[in-house]
Gaussian input, Z-matrix of N, CA and C with variables (Angstrom, degrees):
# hf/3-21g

backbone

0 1
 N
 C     1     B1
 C     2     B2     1     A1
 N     3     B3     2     A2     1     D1
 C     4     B4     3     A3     2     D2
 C     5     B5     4     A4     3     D3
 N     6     B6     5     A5     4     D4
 C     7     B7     6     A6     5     D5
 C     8     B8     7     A7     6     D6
 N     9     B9     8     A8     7     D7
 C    10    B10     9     A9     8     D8
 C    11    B11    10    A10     9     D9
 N    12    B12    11    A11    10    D10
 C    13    B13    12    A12    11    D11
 C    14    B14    13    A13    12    D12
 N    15    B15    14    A14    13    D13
 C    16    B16    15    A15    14    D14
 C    17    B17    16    A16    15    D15
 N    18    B18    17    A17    16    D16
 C    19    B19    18    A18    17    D17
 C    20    B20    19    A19    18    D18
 N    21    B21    20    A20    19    D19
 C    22    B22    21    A21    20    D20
 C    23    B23    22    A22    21    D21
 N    24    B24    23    A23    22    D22
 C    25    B25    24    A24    23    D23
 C    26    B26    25    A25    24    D24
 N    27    B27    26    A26    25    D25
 C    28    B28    27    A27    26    D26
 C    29    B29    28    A28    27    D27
 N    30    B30    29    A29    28    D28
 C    31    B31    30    A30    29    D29
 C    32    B32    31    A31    30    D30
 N    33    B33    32    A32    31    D31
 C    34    B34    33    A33    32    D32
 C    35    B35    34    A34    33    D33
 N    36    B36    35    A35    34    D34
 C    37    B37    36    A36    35    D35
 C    38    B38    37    A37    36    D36
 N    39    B39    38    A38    37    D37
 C    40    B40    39    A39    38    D38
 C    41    B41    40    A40    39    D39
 N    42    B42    41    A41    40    D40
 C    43    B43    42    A42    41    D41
 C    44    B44    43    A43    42    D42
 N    45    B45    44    A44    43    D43
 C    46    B46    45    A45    44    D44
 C    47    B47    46    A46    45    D45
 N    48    B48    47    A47    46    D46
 C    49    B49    48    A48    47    D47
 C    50    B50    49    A49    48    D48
 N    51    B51    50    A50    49    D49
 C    52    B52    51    A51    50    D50
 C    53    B53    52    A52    51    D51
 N    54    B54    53    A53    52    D52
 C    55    B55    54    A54    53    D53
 C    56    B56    55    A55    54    D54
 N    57    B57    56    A56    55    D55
 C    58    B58    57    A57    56    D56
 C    59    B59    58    A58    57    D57
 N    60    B60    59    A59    58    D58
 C    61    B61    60    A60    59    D59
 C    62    B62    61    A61    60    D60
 N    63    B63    62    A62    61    D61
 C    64    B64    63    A63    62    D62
 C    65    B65    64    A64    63    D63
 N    66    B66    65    A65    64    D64
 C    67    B67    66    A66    65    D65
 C    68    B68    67    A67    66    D66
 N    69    B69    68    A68    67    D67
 C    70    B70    69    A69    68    D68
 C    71    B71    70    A70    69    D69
 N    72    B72    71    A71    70    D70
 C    73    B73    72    A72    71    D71
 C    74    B74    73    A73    72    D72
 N    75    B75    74    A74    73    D73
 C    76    B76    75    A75    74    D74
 C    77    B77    76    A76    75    D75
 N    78    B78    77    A77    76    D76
 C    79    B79    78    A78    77    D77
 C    80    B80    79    A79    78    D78
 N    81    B81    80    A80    79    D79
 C    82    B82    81    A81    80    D80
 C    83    B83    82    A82    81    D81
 N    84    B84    83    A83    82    D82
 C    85    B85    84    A84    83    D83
 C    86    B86    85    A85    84    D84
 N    87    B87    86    A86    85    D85
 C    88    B88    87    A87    86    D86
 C    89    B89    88    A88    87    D87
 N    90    B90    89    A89    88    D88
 C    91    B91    90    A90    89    D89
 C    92    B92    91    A91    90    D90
 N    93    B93    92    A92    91    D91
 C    94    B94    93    A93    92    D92
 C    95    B95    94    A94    93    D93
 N    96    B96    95    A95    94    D94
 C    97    B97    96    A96    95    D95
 C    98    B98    97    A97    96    D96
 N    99    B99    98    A98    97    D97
 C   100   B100    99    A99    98    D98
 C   101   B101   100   A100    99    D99
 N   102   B102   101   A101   100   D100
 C   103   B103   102   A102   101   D101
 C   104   B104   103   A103   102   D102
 N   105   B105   104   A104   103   D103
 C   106   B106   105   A105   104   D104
 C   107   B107   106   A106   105   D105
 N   108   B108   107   A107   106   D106
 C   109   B109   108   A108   107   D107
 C   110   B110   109   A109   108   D108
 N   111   B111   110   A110   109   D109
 C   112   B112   111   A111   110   D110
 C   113   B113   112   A112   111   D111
 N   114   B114   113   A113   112   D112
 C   115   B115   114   A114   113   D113
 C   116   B116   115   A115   114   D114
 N   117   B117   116   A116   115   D115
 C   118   B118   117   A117   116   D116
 C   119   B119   118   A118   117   D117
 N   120   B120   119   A119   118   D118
 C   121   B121   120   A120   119   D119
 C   122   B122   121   A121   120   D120
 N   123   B123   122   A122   121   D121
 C   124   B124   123   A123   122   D122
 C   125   B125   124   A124   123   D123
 N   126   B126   125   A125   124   D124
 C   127   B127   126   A126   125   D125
 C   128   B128   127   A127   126   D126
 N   129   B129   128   A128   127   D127
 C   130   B130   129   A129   128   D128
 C   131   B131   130   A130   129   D129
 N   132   B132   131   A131   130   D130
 C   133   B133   132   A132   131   D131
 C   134   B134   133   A133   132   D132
 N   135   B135   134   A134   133   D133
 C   136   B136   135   A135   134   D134
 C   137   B137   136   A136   135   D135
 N   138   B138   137   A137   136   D136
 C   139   B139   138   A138   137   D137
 C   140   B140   139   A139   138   D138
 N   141   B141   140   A140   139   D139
 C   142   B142   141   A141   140   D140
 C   143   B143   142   A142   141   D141
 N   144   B144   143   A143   142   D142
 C   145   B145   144   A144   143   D143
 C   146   B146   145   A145   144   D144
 N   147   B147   146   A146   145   D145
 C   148   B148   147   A147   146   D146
 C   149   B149   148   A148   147   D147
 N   150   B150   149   A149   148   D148
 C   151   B151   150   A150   149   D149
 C   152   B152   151   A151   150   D150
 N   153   B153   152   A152   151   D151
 C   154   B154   153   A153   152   D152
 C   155   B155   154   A154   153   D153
 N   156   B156   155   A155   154   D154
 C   157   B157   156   A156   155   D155
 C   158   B158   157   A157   156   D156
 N   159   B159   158   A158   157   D157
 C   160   B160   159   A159   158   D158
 C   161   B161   160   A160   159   D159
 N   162   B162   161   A161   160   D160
 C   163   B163   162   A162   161   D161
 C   164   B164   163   A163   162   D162
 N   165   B165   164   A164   163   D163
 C   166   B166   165   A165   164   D164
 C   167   B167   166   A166   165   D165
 N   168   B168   167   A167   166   D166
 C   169   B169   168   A168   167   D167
 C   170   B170   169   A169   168   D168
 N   171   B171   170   A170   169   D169
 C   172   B172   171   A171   170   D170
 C   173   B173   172   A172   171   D171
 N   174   B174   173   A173   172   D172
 C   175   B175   174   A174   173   D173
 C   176   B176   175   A175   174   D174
 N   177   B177   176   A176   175   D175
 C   178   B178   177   A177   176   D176
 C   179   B179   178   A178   177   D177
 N   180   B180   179   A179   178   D178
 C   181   B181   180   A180   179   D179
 C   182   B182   181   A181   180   D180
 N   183   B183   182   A182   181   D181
 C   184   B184   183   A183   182   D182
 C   185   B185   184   A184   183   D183
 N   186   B186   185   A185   184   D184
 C   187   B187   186   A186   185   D185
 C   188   B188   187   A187   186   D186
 N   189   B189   188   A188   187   D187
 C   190   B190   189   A189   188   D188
 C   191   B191   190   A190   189   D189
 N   192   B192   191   A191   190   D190
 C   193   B193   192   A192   191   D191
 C   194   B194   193   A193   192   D192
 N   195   B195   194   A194   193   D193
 C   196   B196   195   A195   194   D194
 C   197   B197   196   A196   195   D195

   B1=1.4500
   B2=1.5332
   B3=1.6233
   B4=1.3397
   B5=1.5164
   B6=1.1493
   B7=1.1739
   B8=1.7003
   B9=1.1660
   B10=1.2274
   B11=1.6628
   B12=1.1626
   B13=1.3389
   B14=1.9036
   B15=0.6922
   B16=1.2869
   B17=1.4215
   B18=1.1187
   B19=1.8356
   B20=1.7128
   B21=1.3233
   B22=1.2190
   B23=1.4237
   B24=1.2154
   B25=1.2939
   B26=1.7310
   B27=1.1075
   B28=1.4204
   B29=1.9913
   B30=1.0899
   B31=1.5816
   B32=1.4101
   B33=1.5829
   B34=1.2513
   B35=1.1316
   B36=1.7794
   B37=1.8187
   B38=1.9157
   B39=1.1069
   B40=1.3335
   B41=2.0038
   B42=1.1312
   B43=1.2431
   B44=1.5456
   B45=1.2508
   B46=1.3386
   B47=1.9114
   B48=1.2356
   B49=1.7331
   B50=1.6707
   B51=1.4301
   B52=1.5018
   B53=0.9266
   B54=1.5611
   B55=1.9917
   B56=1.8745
   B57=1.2434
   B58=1.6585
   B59=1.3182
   B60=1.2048
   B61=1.5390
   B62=1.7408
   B63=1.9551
   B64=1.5245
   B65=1.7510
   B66=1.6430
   B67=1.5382
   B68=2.1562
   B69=1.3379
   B70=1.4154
   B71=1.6845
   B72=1.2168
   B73=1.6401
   B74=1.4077
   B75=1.6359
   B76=1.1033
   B77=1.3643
   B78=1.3165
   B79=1.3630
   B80=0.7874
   B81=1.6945
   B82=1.1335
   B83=1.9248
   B84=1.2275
   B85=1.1344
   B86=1.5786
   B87=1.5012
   B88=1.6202
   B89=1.6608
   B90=0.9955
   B91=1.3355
   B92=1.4690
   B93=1.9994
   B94=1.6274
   B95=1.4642
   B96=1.2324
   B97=1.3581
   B98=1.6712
   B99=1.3608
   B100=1.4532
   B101=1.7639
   B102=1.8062
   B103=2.0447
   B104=1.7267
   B105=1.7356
   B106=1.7908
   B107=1.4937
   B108=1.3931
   B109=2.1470
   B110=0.8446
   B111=1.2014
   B112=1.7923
   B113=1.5086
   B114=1.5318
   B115=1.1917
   B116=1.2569
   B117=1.5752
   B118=1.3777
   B119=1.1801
   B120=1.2800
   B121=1.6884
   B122=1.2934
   B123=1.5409
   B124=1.2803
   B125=1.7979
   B126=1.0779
   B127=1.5569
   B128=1.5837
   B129=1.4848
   B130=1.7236
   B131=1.5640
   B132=1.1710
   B133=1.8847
   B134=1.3123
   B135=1.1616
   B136=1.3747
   B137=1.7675
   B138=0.7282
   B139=1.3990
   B140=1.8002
   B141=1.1929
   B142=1.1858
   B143=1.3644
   B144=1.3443
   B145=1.4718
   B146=1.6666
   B147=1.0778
   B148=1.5997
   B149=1.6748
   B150=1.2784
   B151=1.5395
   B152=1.5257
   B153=1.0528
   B154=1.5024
   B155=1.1319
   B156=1.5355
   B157=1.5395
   B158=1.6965
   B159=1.2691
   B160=1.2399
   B161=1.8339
   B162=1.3029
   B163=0.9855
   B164=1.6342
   B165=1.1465
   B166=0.9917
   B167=2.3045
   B168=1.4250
   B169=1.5591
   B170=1.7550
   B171=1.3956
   B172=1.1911
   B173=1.8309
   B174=1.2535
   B175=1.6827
   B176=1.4423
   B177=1.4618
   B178=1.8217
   B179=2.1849
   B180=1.1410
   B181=1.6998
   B182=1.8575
   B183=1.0769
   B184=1.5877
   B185=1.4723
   B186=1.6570
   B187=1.9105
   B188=2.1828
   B189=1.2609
   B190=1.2166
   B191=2.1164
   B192=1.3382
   B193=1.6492
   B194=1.9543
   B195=1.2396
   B196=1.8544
   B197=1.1442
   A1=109.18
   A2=114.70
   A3=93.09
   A4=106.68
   A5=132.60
   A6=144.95
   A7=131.27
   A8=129.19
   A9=117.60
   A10=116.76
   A11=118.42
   A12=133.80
   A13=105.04
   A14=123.96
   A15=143.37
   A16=118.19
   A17=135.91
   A18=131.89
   A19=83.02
   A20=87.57
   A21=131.97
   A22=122.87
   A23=138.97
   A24=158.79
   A25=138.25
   A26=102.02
   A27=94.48
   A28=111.14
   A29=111.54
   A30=118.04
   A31=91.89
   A32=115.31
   A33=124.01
   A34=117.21
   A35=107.33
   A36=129.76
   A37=82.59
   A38=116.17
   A39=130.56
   A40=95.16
   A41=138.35
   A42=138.43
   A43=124.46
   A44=124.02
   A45=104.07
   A46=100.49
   A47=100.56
   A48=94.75
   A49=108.55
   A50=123.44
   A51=110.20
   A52=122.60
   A53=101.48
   A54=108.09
   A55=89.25
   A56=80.19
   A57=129.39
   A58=120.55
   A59=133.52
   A60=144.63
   A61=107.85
   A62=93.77
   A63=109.52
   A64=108.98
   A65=101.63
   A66=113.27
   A67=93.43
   A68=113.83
   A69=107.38
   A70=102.07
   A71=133.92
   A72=120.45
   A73=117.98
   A74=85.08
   A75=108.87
   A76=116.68
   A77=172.26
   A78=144.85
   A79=126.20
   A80=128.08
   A81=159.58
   A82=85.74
   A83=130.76
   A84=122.10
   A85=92.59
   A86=110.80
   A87=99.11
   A88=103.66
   A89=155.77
   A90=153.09
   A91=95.47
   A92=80.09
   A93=109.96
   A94=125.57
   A95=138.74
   A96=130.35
   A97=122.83
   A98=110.00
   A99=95.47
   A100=85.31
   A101=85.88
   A102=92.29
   A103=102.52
   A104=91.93
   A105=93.69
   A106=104.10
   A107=128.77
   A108=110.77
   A109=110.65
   A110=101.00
   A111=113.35
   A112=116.50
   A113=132.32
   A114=151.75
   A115=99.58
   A116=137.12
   A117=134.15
   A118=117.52
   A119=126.22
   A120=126.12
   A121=95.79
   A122=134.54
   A123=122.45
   A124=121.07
   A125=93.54
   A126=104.73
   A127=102.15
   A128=118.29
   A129=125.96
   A130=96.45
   A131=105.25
   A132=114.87
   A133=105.87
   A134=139.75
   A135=135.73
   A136=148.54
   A137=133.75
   A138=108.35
   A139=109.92
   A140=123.23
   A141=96.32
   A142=96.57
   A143=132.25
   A144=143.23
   A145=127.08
   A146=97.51
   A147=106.79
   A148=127.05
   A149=108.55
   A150=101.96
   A151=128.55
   A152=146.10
   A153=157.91
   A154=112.73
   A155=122.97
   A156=135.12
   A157=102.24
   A158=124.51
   A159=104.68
   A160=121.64
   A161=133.28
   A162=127.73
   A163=127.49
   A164=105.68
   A165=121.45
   A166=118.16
   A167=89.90
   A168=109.39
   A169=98.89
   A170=113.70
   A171=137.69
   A172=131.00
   A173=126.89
   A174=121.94
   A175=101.01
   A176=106.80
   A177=113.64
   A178=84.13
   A179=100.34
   A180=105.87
   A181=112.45
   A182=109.87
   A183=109.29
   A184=108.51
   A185=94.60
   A186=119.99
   A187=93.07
   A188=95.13
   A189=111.62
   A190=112.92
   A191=86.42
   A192=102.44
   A193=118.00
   A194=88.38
   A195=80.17
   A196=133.30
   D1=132.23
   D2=-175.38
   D3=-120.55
   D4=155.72
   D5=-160.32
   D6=-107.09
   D7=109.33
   D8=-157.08
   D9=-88.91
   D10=-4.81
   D11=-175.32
   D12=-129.57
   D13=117.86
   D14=177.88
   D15=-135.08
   D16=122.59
   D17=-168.85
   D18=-142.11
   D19=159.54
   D20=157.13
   D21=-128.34
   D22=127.14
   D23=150.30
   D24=-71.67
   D25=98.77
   D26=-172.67
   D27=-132.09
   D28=159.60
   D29=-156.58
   D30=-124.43
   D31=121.85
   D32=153.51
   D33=-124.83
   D34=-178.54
   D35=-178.70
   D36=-36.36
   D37=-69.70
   D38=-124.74
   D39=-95.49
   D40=-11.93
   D41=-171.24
   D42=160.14
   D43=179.72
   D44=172.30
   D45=-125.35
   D46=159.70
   D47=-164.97
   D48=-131.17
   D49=136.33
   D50=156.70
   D51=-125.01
   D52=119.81
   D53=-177.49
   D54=-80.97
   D55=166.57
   D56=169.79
   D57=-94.04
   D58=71.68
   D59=-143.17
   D60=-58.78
   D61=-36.06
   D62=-176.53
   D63=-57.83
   D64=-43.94
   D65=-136.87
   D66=-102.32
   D67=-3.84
   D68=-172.56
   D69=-111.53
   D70=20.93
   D71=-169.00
   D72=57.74
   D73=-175.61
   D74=-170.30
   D75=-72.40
   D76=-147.85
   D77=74.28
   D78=-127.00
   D79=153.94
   D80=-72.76
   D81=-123.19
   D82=117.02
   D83=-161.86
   D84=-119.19
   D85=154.08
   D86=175.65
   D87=-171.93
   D88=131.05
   D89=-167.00
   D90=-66.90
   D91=158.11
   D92=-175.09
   D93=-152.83
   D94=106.98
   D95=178.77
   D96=-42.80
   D97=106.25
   D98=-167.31
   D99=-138.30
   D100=167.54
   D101=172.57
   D102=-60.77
   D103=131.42
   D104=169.15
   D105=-63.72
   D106=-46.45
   D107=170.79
   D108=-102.34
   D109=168.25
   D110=157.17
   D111=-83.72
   D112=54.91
   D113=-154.03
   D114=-139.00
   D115=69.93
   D116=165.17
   D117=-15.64
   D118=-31.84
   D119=-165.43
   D120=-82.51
   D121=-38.39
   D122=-163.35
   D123=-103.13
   D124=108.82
   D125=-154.93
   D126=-93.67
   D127=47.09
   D128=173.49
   D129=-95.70
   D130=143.87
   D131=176.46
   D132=-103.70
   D133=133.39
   D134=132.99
   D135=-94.37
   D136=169.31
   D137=-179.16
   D138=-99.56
   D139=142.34
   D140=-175.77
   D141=-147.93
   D142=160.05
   D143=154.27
   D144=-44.13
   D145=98.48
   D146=-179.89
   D147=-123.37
   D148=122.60
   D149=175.14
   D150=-111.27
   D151=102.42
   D152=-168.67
   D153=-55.25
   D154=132.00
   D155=-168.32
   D156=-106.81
   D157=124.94
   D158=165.29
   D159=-85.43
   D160=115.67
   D161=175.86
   D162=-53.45
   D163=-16.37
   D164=168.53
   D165=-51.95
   D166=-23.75
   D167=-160.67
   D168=-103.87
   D169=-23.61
   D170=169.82
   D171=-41.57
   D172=178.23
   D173=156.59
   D174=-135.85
   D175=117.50
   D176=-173.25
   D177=-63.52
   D178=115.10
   D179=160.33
   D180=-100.56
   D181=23.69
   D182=-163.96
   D183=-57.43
   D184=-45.09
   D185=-173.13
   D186=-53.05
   D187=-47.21
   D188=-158.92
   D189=-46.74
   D190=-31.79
   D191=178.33
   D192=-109.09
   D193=-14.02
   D194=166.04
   D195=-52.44

């Protein structure tokens, strides 16, 4: 079944945003040294696969959850 609306949601410093998974591409994926958890205490790095959203391509929903 294929789906014409697909979002993703994500929360930053600055707002919270939902892309359109269909309507923003592909992007550009490439490794990155980052914390292996999200466990402040554990300060091991790994490299991992990451791809960058431009918000710019986004809908600020911030208003949407106040």
């Amino acid at each position: 079944m294929a789906h014409s609306n697909v979002r993703y949601i994500n929360s930053t410093p600055i707002g919270i945003y939902s892309f359109n998974l269909k309507d923003i591409g592909i992007p550009k994926w490439f490794e990155k040294l980052l914390p292996a958890q999200t466990e402040f205490n554990n300060k091991e790095k790994i490299y991992k696969i990451v791809g960058l959203l431009n918000i710019n391509k986004a809908k600020n929903i911030t208003k949407l959850l106040n």
